[in-house]
TORFIPA-49430 format. One line per field, with one value per residue: z, y, x of N, C-alpha, C, O in turn; chain. Coordinates in Angstrom, 1 decimal. Last residue first. Layout:
n_pz = [Z|...]
n_py = [Y|...]
n_px = [X|...]
ca_pz = [Z|...]
ca_py = [Y|...]
ca_px = [X|...]
c_pz = [Z|...]
c_py = [Y|...]
c_px = [X|...]
o_pz = [Z|...]
o_py = [Y|...]
o_px = [X|...]
chain = [A|...]
END
This chain:
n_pz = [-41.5|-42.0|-41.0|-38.3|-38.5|-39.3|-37.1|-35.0|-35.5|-35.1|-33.2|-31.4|-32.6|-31.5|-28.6|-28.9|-29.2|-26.6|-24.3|-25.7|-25.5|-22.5|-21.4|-22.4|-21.4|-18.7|-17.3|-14.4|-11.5|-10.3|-8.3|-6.2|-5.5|-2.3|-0.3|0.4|3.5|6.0|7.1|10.6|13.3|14.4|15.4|13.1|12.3|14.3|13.5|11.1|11.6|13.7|11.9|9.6|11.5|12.1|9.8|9.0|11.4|10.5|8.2|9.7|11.2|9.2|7.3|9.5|10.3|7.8|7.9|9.9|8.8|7.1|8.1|9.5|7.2|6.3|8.6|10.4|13.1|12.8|14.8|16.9|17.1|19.6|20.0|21.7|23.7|25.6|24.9|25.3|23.0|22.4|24.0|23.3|21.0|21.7|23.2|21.0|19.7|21.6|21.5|19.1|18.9]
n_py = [5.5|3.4|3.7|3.0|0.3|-1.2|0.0|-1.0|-3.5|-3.6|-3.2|-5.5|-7.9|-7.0|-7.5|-10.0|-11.1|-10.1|-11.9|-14.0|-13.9|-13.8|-15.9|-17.0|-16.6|-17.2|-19.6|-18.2|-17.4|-18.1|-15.5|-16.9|-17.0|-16.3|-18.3|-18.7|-17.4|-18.9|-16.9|-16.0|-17.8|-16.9|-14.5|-12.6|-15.0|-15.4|-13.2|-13.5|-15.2|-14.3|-12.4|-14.2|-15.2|-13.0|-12.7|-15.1|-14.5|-12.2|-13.3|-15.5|-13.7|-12.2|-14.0|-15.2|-12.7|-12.9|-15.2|-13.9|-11.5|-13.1|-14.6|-12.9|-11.8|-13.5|-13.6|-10.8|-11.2|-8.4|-5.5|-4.8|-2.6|-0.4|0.1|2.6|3.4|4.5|6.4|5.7|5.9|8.6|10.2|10.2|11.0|13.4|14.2|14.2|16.2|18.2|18.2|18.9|21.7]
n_px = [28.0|29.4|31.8|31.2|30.7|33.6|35.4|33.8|34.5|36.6|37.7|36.5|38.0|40.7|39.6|39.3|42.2|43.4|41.7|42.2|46.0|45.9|45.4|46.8|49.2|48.3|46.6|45.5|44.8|41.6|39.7|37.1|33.9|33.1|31.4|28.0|26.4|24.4|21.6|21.3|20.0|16.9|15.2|14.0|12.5|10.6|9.8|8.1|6.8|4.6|4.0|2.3|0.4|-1.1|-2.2|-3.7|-5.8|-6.7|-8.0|-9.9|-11.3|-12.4|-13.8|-16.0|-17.0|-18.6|-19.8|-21.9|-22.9|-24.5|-26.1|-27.6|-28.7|-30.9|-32.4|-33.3|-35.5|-38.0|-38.7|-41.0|-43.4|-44.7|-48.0|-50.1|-51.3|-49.5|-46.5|-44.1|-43.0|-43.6|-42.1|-39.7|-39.7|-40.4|-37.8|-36.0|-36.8|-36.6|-33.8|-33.1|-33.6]
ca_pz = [-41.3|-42.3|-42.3|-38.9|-37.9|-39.6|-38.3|-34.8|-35.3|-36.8|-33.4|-31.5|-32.8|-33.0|-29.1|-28.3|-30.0|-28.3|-24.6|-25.8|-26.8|-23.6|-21.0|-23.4|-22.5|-18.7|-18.2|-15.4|-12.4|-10.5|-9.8|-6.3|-6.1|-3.7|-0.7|0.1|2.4|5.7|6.4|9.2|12.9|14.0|16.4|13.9|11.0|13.8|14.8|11.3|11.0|14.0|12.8|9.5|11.0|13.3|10.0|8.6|11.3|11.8|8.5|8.4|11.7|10.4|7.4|9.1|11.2|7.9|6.6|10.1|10.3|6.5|7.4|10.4|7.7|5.5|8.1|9.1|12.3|13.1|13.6|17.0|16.9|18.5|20.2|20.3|22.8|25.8|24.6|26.6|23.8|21.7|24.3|24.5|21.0|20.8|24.0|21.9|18.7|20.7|22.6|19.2|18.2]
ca_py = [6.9|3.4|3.5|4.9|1.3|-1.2|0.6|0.3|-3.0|-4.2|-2.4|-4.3|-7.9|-6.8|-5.7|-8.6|-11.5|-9.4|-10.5|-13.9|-13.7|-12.0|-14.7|-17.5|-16.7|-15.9|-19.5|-19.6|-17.3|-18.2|-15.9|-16.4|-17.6|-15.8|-17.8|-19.4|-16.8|-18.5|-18.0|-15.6|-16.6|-17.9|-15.1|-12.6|-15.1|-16.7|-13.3|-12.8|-16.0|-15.4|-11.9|-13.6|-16.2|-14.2|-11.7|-14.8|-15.5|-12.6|-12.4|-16.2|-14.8|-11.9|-13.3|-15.7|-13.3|-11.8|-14.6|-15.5|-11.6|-11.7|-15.3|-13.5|-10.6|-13.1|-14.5|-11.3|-11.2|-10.1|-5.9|-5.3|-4.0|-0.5|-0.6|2.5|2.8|2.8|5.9|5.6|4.7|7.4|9.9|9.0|9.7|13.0|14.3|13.2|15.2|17.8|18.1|17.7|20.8]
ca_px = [27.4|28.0|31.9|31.9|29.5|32.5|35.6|33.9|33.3|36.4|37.9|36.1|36.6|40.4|40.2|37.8|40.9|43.6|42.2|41.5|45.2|46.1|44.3|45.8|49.5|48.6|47.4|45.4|45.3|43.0|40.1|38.4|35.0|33.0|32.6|29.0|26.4|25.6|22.3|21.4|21.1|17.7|16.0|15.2|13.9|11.1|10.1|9.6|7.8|5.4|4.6|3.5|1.1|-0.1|-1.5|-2.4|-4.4|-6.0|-7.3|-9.1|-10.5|-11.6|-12.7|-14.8|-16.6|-17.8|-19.3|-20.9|-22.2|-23.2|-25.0|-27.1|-27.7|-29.6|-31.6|-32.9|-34.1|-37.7|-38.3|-39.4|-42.9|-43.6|-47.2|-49.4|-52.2|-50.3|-48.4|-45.3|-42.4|-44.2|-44.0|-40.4|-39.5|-41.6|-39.2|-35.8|-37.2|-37.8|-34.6|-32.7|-34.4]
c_pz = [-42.5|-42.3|-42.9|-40.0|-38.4|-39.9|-39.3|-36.6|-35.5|-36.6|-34.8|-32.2|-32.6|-32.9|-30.5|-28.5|-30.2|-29.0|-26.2|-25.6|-26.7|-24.9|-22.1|-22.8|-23.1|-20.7|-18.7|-16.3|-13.0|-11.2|-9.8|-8.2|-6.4|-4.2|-1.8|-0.1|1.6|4.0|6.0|8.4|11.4|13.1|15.8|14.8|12.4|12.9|15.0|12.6|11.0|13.1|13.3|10.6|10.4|13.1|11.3|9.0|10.5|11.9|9.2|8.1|10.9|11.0|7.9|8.2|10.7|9.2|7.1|9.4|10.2|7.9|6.8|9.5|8.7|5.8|6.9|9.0|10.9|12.6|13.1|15.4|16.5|17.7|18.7|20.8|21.5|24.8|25.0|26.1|24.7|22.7|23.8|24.9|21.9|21.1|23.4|23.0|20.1|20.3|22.3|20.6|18.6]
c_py = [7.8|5.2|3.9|4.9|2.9|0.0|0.5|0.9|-1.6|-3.5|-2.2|-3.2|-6.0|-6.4|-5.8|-7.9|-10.6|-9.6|-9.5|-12.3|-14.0|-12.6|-13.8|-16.2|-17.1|-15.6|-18.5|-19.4|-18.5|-18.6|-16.5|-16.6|-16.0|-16.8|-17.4|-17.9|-17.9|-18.2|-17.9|-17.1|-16.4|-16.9|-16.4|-13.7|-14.5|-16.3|-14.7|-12.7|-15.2|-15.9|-13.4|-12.8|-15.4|-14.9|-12.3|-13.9|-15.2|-13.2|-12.2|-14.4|-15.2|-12.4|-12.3|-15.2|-14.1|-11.9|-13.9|-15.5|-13.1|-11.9|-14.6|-14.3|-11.3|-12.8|-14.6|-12.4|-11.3|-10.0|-7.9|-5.9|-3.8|-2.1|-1.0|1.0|2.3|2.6|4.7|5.8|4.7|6.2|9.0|8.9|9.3|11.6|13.1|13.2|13.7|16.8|17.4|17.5|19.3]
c_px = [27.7|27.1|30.2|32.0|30.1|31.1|33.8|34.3|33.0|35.2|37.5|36.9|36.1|38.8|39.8|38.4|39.6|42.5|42.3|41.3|43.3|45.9|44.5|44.5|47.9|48.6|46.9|46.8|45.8|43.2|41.5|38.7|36.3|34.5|32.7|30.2|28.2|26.1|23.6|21.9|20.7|18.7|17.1|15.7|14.8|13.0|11.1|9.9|8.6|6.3|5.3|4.5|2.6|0.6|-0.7|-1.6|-3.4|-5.1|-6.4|-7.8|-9.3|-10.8|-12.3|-13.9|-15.2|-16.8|-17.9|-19.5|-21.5|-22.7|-23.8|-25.8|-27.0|-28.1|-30.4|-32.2|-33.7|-36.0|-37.5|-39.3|-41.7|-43.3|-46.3|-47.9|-51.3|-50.8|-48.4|-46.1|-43.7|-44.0|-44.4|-41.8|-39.8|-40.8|-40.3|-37.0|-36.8|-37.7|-36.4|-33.4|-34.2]
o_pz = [-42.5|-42.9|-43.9|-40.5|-38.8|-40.9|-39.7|-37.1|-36.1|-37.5|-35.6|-31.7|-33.5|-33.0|-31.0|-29.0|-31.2|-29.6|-26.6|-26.5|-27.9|-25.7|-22.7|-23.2|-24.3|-21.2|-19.2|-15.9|-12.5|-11.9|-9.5|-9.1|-6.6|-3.6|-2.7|-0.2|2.2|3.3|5.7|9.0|11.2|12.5|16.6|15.0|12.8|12.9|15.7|12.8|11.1|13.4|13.1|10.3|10.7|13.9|11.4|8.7|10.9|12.2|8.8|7.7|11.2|11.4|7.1|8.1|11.1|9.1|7.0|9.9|10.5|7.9|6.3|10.1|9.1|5.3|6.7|9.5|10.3|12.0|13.2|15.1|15.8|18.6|17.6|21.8|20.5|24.7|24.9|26.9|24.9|23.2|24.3|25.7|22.0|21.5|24.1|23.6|20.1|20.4|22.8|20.9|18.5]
o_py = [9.0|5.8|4.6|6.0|3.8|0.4|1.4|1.8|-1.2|-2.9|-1.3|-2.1|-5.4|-5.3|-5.1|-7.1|-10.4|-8.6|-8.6|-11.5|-14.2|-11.7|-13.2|-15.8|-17.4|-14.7|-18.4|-19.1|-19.5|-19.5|-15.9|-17.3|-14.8|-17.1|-18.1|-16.7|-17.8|-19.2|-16.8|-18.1|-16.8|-15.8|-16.8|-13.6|-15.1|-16.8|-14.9|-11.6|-15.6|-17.0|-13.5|-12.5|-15.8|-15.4|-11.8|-14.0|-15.0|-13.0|-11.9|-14.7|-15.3|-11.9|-11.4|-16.0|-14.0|-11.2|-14.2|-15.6|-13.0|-12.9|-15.0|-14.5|-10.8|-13.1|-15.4|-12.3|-12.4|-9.0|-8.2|-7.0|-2.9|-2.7|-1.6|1.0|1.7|1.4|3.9|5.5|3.6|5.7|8.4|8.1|8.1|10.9|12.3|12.1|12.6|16.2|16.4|16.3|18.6]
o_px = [27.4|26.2|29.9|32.3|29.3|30.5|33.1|33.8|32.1|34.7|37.9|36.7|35.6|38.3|38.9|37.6|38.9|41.9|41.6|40.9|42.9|45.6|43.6|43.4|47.9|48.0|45.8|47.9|46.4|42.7|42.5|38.2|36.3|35.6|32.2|29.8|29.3|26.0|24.0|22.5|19.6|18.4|18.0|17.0|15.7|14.1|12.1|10.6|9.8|6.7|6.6|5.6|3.7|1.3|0.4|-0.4|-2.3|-4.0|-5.2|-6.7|-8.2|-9.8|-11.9|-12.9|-14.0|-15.8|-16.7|-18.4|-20.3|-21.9|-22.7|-24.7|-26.0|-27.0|-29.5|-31.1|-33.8|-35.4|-36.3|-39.9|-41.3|-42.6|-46.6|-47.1|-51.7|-51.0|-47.5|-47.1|-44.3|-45.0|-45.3|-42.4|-40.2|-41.7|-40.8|-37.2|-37.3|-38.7|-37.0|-33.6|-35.2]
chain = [A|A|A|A|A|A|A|A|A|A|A|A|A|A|A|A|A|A|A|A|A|A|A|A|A|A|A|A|A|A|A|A|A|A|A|A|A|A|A|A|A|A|A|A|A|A|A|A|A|A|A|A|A|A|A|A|A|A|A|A|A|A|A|A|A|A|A|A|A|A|A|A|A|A|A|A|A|A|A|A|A|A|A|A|A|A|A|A|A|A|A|A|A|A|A|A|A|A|A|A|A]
END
């Protein structure tokens, strides 16, 4: 069938008596193509824009990360009564809440 239908298309083409007219431009479809153009472009780029920053991160060394603070030892006599102070607190708590049940 596809022979046929590609035969009938070129007879028409060669009637002499029949002439195809060319369909005018759309001016609409010329401003979808512009449109559309520019976000490709405006796509593009950012997508050039982010390969060029991580290309950018590998080649510059890393940041240097500060020092963890150290703990120094303070006064030993105020570590164990804040220490004691959260044990009472929890254990008032606990009496508290077993009371309630």
């Amino acid at each position: 069938m596809q022979q046929k239908g590609t035969a009938a298309a070129e007879k028409t083409r060669q009637h002499p008596h029949l002439k195809v007219a060319k369909p005018e431009p759309n001016p609409n479809k010329v401003g979808f193509m512009e449109a559309n153009e520019k976000r490709m472009a405006a796509a593009l780029t950012a997508v050039m824009a982010y390969i060029q920053t991580e290309e950018e991160a590998l080649v510059l060394p890393p940041p240097e990360r500060p020092q963890p603070r150290r703990f120094e030892q303070g006064n030993l006599w105020a570590l164990a009564g804040r220490q004691g102070m959260m044990q009472m607190r929890n254990l008032m708590q606990m009496k508290t809440f077993n009371r309630l049940r």
